[in-house]
Each structure stands twice: as C-alpha cells, then as structure tokens.
C-alpha angles and dihedrals in degrees: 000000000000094000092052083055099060093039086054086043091054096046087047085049099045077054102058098038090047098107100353124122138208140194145194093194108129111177083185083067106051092039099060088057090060126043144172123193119208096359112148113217127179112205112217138177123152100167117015114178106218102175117072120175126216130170090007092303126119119220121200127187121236081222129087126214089253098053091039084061088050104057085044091061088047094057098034083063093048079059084057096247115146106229111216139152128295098253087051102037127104093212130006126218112213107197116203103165143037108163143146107246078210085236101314082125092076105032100129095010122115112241089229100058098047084047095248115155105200079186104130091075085054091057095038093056090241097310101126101028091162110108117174128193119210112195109195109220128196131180133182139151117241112222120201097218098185085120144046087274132054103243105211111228095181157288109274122179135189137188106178091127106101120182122195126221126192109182139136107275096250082058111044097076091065105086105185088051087052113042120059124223094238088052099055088048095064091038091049083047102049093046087053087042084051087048101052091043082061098052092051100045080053101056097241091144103044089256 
C-alpha cells in the first residue's frame, strides 16, 4: 500500500511539473546593491519588438509594449530614479527591444556556472528530459537631454534574467504553454535591473 502511494505521488508530481517554469531572478536584490539620488529619467519605447525566433521556433512574450514600459518604470524607481516626462527629464531611456533569446544565452556555457538546476528530470526519472533556458533581453539606448536636443550616450542590452522551464519535449517549443507570466516578468525585471546597474557602474549618469 505505501508504495502504491509514492508511485501515485510521483505520477501526481510528473503531472504538475510537465510545462510549468521557474526563476531566481530578483530585481529587489540587485537593486538594493546599486543606487542614484535625484537623478530625472524619461522611460520610452515607440516601437518594442516582444517575439524573437530561434531554430525555427517563435517566441512571443505574455507581455505587451505597454506593460513592458511599465515594469521598467517600477524598477527604474527601486534604483531611486524619479521617472517624469520627456520635456522634464535629465536622460531618457529609449527601450526597443524586450525578447526571450529561446536559451542562446547558455549555448557553450556550463549549467552550474550560470545557477541552473536541471533538477526536475532528475525527480521525474527522465520523463520529462526536456529542459529549456529563456534568457530575457533588453535592449535601449540612454539620451543625455541637457540640451535642445537629446545627445545619444549609447545602446546598452542585458540579458541576466534567466527563466527555467521544465516541460515534455512535444510541449517546450511552445512559449506562451511554458513559461508562465509571473515568471517573464521577473526575468524581464531582473535583465532591466542588470541594464541600469551597467549604466551606473559606468558613470552614465554623472554617480
């Protein structure tokens, strides 16, 4: 009887893991290692491209332009930048980009190194071998805006938000089924918190 119950708890848990993701991605960390003060931003982004395709796979993000814009405003202000309008703002951050790299991020790399578990086909005896990596990139150019005109300072991208997904092999190429909502969000929130830790260890805004 009680190994008919584990065997029933294993096949309930191969169940529940099939298609689901994870992260350890918290932007709330990272953010309270690297700070500005005073320092006026304008968050832009006219046209962000969300879908990227890779082996012959498209991924598209749960998240539209609009709510990508959004979370970047949210975590600009955890740095302790104060998030205004063009016409008011001291730089401006122009986003064009907020994709999944569909696990290029990780091609030569050891799991180990980048913090990657790969531990659910361990737990599932092998039945869902299929272990995907999403690397969230974003990319946006920074604008000095002291002037009349914006002076561009440069494009800068990251992609240190790494979501996990753990799935059967017919179902990890669909995005969208694998990669939950909550997930992309923190991974989205952890690669602009990545960004703008960049810009600051490199001076960009005079700190």
């Amino acid at each position: 009887m009680k190994r008919i119950v584990i065997v029933l708890g294993l096949a309930l848990s191969i169940v529940l893991c099939a298609s689901c993701s994870s992260t350890n991605s918290n932007v709330r960390v990272q953010a309270e290692q690297v700070r500005v003060s005073g320092v006026s931003i304008a968050i832009l982004g006219d046209v962000i491209q969300t879908s990227s395709q890779g082996d012959g796979r498209i991924f598209t993000l749960h998240h539209s332009a609009q709510e990508i814009l959004s979370i970047v405003r949210n975590v600009a202000a955890l740095y302790g930048f104060v998030v205004v309008d063009p016409v008011s703002a001291d730089y401006i951050l122009d986003f064009s980009q907020a994709v999944s790299d569909g696990g290029a991020c990780i091609e030569g790399s050891d799991s180990v190194e980048l913090g990657l578990s790969y531990s659910i086909s361990v737990l599932t005896f092998g039945a869902f071998p299929a272990t995907g990596v999403h690397c969230m990139v974003v990319t946006a150019e920074l604008s000095a805006n002291f002037s009349d005109e914006p002076q561009l300072m440069g494009e800068f991208e990251s992609n240190k938000g790494i979501v996990e997904v753990y799935a059967g092999a017919n179902e990890i190429v669909n995005y969208k089924r694998t990669v939950k909502r909550n997930d992309e969000a923190r991974g989205l929130e952890f690669s602009i918190g990545a960004l703008l830790t960049e810009m600051i260890n490199e001076g960009a805004f005079g700190q």
